[in-house]
C-alpha positions in Angstrom: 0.0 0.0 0.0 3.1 2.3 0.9 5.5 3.6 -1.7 8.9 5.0 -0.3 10.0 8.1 -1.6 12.6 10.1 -0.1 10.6 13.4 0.1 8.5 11.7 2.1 10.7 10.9 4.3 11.2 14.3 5.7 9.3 16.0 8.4 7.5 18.7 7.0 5.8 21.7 8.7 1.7 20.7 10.1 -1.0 21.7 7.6 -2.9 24.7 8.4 -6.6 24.8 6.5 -10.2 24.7 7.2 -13.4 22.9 5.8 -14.5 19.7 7.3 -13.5 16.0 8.9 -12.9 13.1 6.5 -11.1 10.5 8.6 -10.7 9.5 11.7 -9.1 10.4 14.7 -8.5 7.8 17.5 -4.7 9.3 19.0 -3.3 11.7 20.8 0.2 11.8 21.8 1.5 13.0 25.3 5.5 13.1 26.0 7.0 10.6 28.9 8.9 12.5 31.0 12.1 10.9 33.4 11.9 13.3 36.0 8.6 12.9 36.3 8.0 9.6 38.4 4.2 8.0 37.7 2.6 5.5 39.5 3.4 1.6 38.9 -0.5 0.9 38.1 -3.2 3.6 37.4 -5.9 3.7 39.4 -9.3 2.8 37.1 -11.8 1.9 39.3 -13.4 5.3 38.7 -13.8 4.2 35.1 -16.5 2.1 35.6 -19.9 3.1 35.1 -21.2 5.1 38.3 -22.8 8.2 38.6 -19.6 10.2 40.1 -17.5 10.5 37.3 -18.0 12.6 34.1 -17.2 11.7 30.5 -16.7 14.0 27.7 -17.2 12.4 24.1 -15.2 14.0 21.0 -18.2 15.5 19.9 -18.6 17.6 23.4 -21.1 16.2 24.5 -21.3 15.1 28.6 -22.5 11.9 29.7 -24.6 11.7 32.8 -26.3 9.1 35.3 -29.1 7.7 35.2 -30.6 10.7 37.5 -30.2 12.9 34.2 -27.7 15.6 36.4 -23.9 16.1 35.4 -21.7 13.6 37.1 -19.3 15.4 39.2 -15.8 13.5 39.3 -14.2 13.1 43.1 -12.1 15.5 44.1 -8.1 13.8 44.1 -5.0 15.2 45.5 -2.2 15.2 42.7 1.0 15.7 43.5 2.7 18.6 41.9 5.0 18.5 39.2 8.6 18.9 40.7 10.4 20.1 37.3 7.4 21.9 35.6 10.4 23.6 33.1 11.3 20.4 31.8 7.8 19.3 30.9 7.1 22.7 29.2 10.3 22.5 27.2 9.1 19.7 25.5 6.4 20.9 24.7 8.0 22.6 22.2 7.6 19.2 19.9 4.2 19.8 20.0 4.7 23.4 18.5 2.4 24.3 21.8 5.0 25.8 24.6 3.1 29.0 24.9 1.7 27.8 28.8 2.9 29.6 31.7 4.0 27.5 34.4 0.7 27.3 36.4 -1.1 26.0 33.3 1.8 23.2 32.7 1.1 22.2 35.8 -2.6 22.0 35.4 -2.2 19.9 32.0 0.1 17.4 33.7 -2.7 16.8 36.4 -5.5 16.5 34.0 -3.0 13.8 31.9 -2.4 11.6 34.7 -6.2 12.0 35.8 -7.9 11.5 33.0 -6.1 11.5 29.5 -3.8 8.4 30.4 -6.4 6.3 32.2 -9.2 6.8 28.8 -5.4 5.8 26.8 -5.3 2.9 28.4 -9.1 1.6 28.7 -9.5 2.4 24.8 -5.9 0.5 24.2 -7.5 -2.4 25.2 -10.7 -2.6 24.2 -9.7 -2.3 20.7 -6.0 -2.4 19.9 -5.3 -6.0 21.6 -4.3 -7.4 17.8 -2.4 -6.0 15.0 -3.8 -4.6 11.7 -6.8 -3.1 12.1 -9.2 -5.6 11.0 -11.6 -5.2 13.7 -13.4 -1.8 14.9 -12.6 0.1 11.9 -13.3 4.2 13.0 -16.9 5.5 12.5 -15.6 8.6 10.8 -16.3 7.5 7.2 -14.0 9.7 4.5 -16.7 9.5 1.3 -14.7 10.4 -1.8 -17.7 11.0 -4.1 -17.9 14.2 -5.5 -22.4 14.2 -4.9 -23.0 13.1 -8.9 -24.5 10.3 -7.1 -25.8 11.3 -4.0 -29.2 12.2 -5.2 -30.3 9.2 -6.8 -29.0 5.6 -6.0 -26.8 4.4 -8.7 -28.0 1.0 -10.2 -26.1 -1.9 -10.2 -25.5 -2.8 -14.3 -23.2 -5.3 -14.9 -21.0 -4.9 -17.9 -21.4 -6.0 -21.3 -17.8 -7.9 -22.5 -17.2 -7.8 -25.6 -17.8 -10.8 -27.3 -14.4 -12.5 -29.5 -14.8 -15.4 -31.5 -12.3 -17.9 -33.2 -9.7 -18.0 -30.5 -7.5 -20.6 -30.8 -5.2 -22.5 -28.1 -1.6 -21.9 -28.7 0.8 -24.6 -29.2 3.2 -22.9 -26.6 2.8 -22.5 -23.0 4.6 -19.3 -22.8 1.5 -17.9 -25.6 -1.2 -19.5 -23.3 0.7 -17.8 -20.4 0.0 -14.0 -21.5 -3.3 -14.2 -23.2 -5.7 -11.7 -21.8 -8.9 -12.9 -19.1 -11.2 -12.7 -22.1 -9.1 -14.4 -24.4 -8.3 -17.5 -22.0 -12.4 -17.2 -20.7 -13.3 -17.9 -24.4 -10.3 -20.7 -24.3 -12.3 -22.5 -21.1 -15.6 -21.5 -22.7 -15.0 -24.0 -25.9 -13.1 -26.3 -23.7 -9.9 -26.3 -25.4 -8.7 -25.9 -22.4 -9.7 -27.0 -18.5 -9.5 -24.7 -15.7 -7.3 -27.8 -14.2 -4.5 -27.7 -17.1 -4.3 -23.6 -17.1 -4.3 -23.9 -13.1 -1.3 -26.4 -13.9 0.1 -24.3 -16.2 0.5 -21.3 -14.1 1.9 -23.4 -11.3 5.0 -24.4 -13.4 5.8 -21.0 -14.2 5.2 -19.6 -10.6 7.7 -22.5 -9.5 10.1 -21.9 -11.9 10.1 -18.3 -12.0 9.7 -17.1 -8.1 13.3 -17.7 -7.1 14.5 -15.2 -9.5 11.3 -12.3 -9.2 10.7 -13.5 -5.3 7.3 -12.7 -5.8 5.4 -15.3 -4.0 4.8 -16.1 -0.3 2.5 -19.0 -0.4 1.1 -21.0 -3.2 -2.4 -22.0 -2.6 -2.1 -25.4 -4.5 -4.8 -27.8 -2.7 -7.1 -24.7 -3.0 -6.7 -23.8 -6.2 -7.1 -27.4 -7.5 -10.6 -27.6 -5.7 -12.2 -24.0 -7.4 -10.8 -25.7 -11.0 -12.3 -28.5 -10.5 -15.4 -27.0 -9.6 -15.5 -24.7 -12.7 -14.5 -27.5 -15.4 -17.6 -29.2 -13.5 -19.8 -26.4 -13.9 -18.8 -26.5 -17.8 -19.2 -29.9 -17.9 -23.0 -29.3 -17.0 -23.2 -26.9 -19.7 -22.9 -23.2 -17.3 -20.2 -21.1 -18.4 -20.5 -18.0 -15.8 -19.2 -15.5 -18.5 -22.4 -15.9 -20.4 -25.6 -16.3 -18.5 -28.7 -15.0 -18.7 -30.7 -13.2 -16.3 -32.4 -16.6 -15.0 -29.3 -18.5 -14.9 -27.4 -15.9 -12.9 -30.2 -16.2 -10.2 -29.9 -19.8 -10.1 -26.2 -19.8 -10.1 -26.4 -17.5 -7.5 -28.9 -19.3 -5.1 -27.3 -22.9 -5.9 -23.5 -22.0 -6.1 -23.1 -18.6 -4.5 -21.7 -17.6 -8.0 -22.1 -14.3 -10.3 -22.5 -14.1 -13.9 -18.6 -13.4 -14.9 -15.7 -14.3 -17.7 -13.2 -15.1 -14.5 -15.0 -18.8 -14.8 -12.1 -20.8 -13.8 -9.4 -18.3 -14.8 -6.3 -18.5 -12.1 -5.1 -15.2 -10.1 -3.2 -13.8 -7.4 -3.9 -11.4 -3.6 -1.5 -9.5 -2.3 -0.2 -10.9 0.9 -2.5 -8.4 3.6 -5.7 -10.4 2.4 -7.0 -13.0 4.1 -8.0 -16.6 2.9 -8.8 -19.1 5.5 -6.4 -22.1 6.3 -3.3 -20.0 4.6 -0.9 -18.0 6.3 -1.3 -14.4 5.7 2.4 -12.4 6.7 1.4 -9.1 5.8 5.2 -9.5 4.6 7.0 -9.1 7.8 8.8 -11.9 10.4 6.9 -10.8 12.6 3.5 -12.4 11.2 4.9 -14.9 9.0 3.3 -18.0 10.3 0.1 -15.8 11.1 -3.0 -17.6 9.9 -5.9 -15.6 9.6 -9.2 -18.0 9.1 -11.6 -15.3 7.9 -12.5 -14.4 4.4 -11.7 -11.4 3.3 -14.9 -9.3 1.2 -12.7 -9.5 -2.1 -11.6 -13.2 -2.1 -15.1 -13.5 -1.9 -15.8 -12.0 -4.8 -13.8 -13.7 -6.7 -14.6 -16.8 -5.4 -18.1 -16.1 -6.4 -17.2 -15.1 -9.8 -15.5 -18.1 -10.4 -12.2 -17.7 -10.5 -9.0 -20.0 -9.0 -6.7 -18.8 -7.0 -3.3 -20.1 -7.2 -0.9 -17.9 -4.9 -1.2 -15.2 -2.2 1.9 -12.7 -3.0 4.7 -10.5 -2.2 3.6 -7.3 0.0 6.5 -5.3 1.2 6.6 -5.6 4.8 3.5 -4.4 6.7 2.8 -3.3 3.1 6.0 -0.6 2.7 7.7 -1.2 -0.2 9.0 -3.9 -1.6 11.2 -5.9 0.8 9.4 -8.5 2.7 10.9 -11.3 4.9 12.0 -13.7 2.4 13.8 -11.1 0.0 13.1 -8.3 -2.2 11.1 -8.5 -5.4 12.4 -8.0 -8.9 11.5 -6.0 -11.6 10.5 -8.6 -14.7 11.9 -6.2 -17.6 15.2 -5.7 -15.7 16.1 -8.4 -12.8 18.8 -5.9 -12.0 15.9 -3.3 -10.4 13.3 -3.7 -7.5 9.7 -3.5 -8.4 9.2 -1.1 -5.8 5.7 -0.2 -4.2 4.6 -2.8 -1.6 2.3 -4.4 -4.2 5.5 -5.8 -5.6 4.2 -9.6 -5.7 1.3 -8.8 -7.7 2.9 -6.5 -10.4 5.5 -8.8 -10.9 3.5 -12.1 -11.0 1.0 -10.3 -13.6 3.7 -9.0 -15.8 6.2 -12.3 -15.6 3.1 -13.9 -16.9 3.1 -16.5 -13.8 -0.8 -15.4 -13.2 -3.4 -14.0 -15.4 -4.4 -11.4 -12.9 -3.3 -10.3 -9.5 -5.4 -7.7 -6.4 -3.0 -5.5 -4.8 -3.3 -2.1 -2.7 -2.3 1.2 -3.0 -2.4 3.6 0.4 0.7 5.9 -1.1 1.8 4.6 -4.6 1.8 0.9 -3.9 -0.5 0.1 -7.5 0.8 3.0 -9.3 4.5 2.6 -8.9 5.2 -1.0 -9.1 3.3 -1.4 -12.3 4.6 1.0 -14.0 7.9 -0.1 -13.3 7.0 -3.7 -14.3 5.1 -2.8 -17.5 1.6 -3.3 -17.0 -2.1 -1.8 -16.8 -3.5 -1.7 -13.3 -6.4 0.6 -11.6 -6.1 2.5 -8.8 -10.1 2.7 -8.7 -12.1 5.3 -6.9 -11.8 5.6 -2.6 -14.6 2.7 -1.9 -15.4 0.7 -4.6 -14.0 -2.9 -3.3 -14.3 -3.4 0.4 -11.6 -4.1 2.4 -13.0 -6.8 5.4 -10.2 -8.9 5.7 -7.4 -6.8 4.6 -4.7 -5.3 6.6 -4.8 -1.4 7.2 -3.2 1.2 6.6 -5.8 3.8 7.0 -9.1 3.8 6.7 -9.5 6.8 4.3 -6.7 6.1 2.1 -6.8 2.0 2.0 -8.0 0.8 -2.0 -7.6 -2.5 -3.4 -7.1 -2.8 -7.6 -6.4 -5.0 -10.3 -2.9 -5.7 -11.9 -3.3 -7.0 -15.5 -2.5 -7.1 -19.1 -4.9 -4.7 -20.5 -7.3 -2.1 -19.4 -10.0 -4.3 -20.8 -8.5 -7.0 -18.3 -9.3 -4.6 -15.2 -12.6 -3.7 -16.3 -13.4 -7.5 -16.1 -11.6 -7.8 -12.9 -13.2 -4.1 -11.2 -16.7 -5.4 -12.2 -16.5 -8.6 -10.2 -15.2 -7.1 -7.1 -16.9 -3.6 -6.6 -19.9 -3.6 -4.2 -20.9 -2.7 -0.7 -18.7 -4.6 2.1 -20.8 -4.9 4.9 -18.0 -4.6 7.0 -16.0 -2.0 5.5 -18.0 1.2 6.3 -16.4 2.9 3.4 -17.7 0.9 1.1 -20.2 2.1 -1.3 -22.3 1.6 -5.0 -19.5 3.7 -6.9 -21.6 4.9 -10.0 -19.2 3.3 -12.0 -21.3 3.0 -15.7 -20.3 0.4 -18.5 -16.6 1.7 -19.6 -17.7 -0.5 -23.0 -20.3 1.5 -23.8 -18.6 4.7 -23.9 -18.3 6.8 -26.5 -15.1 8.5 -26.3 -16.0 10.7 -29.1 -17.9 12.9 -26.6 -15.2 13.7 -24.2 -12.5 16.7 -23.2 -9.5 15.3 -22.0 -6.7 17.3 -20.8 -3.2 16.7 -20.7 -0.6 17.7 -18.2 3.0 18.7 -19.7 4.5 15.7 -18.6 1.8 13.6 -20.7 3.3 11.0 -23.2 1.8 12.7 -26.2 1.6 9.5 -27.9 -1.5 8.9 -26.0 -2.7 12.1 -26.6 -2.3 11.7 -30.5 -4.3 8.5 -30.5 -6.6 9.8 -28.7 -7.3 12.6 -30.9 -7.1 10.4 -34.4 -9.8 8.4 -32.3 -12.0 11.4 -32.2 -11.6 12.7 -28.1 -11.1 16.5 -27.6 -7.8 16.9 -26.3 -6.7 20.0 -24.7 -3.5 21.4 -22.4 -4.8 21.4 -18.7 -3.4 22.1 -15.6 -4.6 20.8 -12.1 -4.8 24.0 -9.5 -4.7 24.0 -6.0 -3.0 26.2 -3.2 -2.9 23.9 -0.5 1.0 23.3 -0.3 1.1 20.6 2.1 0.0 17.9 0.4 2.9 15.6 0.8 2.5 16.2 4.6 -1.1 15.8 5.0 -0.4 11.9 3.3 1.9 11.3 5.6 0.0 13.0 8.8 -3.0 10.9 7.6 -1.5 7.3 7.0 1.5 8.2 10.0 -1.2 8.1 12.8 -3.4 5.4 11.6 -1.2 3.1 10.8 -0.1 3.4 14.0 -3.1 2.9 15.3 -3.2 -0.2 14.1 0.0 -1.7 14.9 -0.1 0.0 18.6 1.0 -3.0 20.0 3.3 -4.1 17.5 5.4 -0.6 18.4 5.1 -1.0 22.3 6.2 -5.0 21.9 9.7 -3.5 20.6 8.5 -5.2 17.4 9.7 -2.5 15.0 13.6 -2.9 16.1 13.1 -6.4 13.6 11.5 -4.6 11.1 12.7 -5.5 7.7 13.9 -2.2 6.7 14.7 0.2 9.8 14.1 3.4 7.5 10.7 2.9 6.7 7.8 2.0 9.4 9.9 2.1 12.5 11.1 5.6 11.8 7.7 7.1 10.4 5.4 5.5 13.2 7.9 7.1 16.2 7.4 10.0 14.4 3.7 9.9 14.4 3.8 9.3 18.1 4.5 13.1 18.4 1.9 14.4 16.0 -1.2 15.8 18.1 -4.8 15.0 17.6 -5.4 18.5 16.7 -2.5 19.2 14.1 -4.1 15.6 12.9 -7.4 17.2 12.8 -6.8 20.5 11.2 -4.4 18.0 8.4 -7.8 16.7 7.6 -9.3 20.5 7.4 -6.7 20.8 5.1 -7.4 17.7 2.9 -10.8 19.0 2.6 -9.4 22.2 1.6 -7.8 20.5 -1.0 -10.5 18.1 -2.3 -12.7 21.2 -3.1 -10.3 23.1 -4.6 -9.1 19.7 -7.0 -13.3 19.3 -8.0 -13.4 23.1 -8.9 -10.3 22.9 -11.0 -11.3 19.3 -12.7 -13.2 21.2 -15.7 -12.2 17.9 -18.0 -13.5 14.7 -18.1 -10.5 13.1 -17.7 -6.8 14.1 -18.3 -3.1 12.3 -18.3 -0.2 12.7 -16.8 2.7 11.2 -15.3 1.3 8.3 -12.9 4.3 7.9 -10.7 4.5 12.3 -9.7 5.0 12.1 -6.0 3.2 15.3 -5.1 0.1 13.4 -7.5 -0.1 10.4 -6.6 -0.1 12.1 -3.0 -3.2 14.1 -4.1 -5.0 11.1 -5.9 -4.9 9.0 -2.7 -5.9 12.1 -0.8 -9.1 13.3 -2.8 -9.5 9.4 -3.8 -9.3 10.0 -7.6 -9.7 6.9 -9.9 -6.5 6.2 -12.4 -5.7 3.5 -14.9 -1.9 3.1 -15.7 -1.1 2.3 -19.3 2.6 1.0 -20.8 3.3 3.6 -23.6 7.0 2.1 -24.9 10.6 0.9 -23.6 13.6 2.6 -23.2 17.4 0.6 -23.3 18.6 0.3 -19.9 21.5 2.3 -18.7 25.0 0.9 -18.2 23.8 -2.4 -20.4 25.7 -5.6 -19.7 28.6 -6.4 -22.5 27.2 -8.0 -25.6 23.6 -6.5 -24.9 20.9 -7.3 -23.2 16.9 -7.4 -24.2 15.9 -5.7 -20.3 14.4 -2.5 -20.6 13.2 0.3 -18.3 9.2 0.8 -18.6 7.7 3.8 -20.3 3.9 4.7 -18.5 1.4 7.6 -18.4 -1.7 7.9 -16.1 -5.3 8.4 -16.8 -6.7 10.4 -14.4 -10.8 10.7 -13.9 -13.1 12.3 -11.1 -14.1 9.7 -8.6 -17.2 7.2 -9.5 -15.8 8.3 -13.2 -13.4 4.9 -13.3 -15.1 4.2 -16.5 -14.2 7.2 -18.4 -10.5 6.7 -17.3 -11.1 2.6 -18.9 -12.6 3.8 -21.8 -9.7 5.8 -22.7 -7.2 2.9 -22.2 -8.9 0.7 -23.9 -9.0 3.0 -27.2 -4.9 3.9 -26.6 -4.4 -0.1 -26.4 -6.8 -1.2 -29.4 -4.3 0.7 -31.7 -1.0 -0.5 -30.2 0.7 -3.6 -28.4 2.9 -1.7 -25.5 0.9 -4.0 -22.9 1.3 -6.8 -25.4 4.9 -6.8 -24.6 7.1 -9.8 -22.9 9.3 -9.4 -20.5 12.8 -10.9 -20.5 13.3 -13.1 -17.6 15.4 -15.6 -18.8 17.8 -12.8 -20.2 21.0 -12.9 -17.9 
């Protein structure tokens, strides 16, 4: 989900701003203090529920007994701070030593009184395990921009496009890259089972993962079960890719499966989603032999669409980046480079060819990055569309799952099977995502950024799309910070305990999460708070200044992918071309560094950005492209 970038890295000044909350708050930090000796064991008893204690929610408003008056708390004698200087010169960390003395003194009270006792009751009645897959935060960040908040949006599937006279290749390798629809309409003829391509993508994972390192698990009892089960299904003449309206009902109510060309087509999840009865690492030693037995929303899915899957892979270690426990994952087109992006397993599987299709995550560049460094199409879809049950956490507002595959067309496919309310993923919504098949291109604007590949542009034009120069505007400077303000604290949040255990000094890289979450110790609730002001700021300054219906630009911009995750803006990245490498081995080499652009659209307008792709890649074969992994 986390991309590292250096400019990220540094601590930048606290967002000022003002407009509204979008995500949650559930931290505050408070500096320990050696000369200031606290008890052994806190005192809770006056915790519990009785009518002589008062409690002030976050939204200021008092609880009271049952008698309907204001509790009043008992009246304690604190001790008084013997070095009150110390404690207000560190407050200077919190930008707040403006207090005189007396008021210090005051604040230390109320801390031991109240502040650390509610720290320690909330600690435990909701951060006891790792990863924030339980009590998400009831402050719900909704990224839609109100097209659809007057009407409900109706559920329409989409319409595939139909190909005919697809035959089976006499080489594996051929089989190997052939797009969903392409090997769906293989399995739908039965020139090939959903057994032989599930055994055909298991020799290449095998013979491939010690040089990418892009697997953690292979899922090969499981995966021989959902095959059989689809080649069964075909057997009794129900293809899922093509039923009708009655069918799906009855496929639905006897199989718990959707209408969908995935019908026995093998795939890939990122190693934060759950499956029952396999490990799920999250990428780190510290989880590796975690088993979670819960099934996550989007495995689900795809279960119910049909599909096989054949390998949970690489995330970057509590999804940062790519190094995980067992390694670091390799870029396909150049086994001399990283993948980078903590999605690394799935954008290297996809474009190695070991799966068809792969779900990874992005909080902070973690879909964008790693496939365009590996040379294929994925979609960052809009904040909401897939639920996340089951799924690690990052943060609650930034946290969106997406397809890795060979061609916009693919992710379409893939996007239509998974999208849907999660009942337990409070973001979750109906994105008003229309038919991206049906669109007719011919009636758009799109704008282009400067650093656009123009090749796009061109196409797009000779395809009949009104292409014009644009330019995003915004004033809010801080966006970079706000990111990290935003997925700092609640990632920390979630992995409370992890930090207190000491668990971050075997962290795989010591630069990353251990440095970034003992920063975010030291970041206020308020200066959290008024970073969200700010990200509000700059969501309604991005929807006044999106006067396009789509434009493109470089996908891998730090300061934009930072403001795409922020305001939730869908974006497909495309391959537009190779370059030679630099400092090429003697006698040559076929590796290549990866050529991408992005296709940016409003949010719930993921179909627009689709549409687009698929015209650029019906007129050439970038994402057609094989990488060299045998090359030395």
């Amino acid at each position: 989900m986390r991309f590292q970038n250096s400019s990220a890295m540094r601590l930048l000044q606290p967002p000022q701003g003002a407009l509204l909350l979008l995500t949650p708050f559930l931290w505050a930090a408070t500096p320990a203090f050696s000369s200031t000796p606290m008890p052994p064991a806190i005192d809770r008893s006056h915790l519990k529920a009785s009518s002589s204690y008062p409690l002030t929610s976050c939204f200021g408003l008092s609880f009271q007994d049952n008698c309907g008056a204001p509790a009043v708390p008992e009246s304690k004698s604190v001790e008084p701070i013997e070095d009150v200087k110390e404690l207000k010169d560190s407050l200077k960390y919190f930008d707040a030593d403006f207090f005189n003395d007396s008021k210090v003194q005051e604040m230390a009270t109320g801390v031991k009184e109240f502040n650390l006792p509610m720290f320690m009751v909330n600690r435990e009645l909701i951060a006891s395990r790792d990863g924030g897959l339980n009590d998400p935060s009831v402050l719900v960040f909704k990224s839609s921009w109100g097209r659809n908040d007057e009407a409900p949006h109706k559920y329409i599937q989409f319409r595939y496009p139909s190909i005919h006279g697809i035959q089976r290749p006499n080489k594996e390798e051929d089989i190997a890259f052939m797009t969903i629809l392409e090997l769906g309409e293989l399995i739908r003829t039965k020139q090939i089972t959903s057994k032989e391509l599930t055994d055909l993508f298991f020799r290449r994972l095998k013979r491939y993962n010690p040089v990418l390192e892009a697997v953690i698990t292979l899922t090969e009892e499981l995966a021989y079960r959902q095959a059989e089960e689809a080649d069964k299904l075909l057997a009794q003449g129900v293809y899922l890719g093509k039923a009708y309206l009655y069918r799906r009902i009855l496929l639905w109510l006897k199989f718990g499966m959707n209408n969908s060309p995935l019908h026995g087509i093998p795939y890939g999840l990122k190693d934060i989603i759950a499956v029952p009865h396999y490990k799920t690492t999250w990428g780190s030693k510290t989880f590796k032999d975690q088993v979670l037995n819960i099934e996550s929303w989007v495995y689900k899915r795809l279960k119910a669409a049909g599909g096989v899957l054949v390998a949970k892979l690489v995330s970057g270690s509590l999804a940062y980046d790519d190094i995980w426990f067992g390694g670091r994952t390799r870029n396909p087109w150049n086994i001399e480079e990283f993948s980078t992006g903590s999605s690394a397993g799935p954008a290297a599987s996809t474009s190695a060819g070991l799966v068809p299709f792969a779900i990874g995550s992005e909080t902070a560049g973690s879909i964008t990055y790693p496939s365009a460094r590996c040379g294929i199409t994925a979609l960052r879809p809009t904040f909401g569309t897939v639920g996340r049950s089951g799924v690690m956490s990052i943060s609650e507002s930034l946290d969106k799952l997406g397809p890795f595959c060979r061609s916009a067309a693919d992710c379409a496919l893939v996007i239509d099977a998974i999208r849907g309310i999660d009942p337990g993923d409070l973001s979750s919504r109906h994105v008003g995502i229309d038919d991206p098949f049906e669109v007719d291109i011919r009636k758009l604007t799109v704008g282009f950024l400067k650093d656009a590949e123009m090749e796009v542009v061109h196409i797009l034009q000779s395809k009949g799309v009104n292409c014009v120069p644009f330019e995003l505007k915004y004033t809010v400077e801080s966006v970079q910070a706000i990111l990290n303000f935003t997925m700092d604290v609640d990632m920390l949040s979630h992995f409370d305990k992890w930090q207190r255990l000491g668990h971050d000094d075997d962290y795989e890289a010591q630069d990353q999460w251990p440095v970034e979450l003992r920063r975010a110790r030291l970041i206020p609730a308020v200066d959290y708070i008024q970073a969200q002001r700010a990200r509000g700021k700059l969501i309604r300054e991005v929807r006044e200044s999106f006067t396009v219906d789509a434009f493109i630009g470089n996908a891998t911009d730090w300061e934009r992918v930072c403001l795409g995750n922020l305001v939730g803006i869908p974006v497909v990245v495309v391959p537009t071309g190779f370059e030679n490498i630099k400092n090429p081995p003697p006698g040559g080499t076929r590796r290549r560094t990866t050529i991408t652009t992005g296709i940016y659209a409003p949010p719930d307008r993921d179909h627009i950005a689709l549409a687009l792709a698929m015209a650029y890649q019906s007129a050439t074969n970038h994402h057609r492209q094989r990488p060299p992994i045998d090359d030395p």
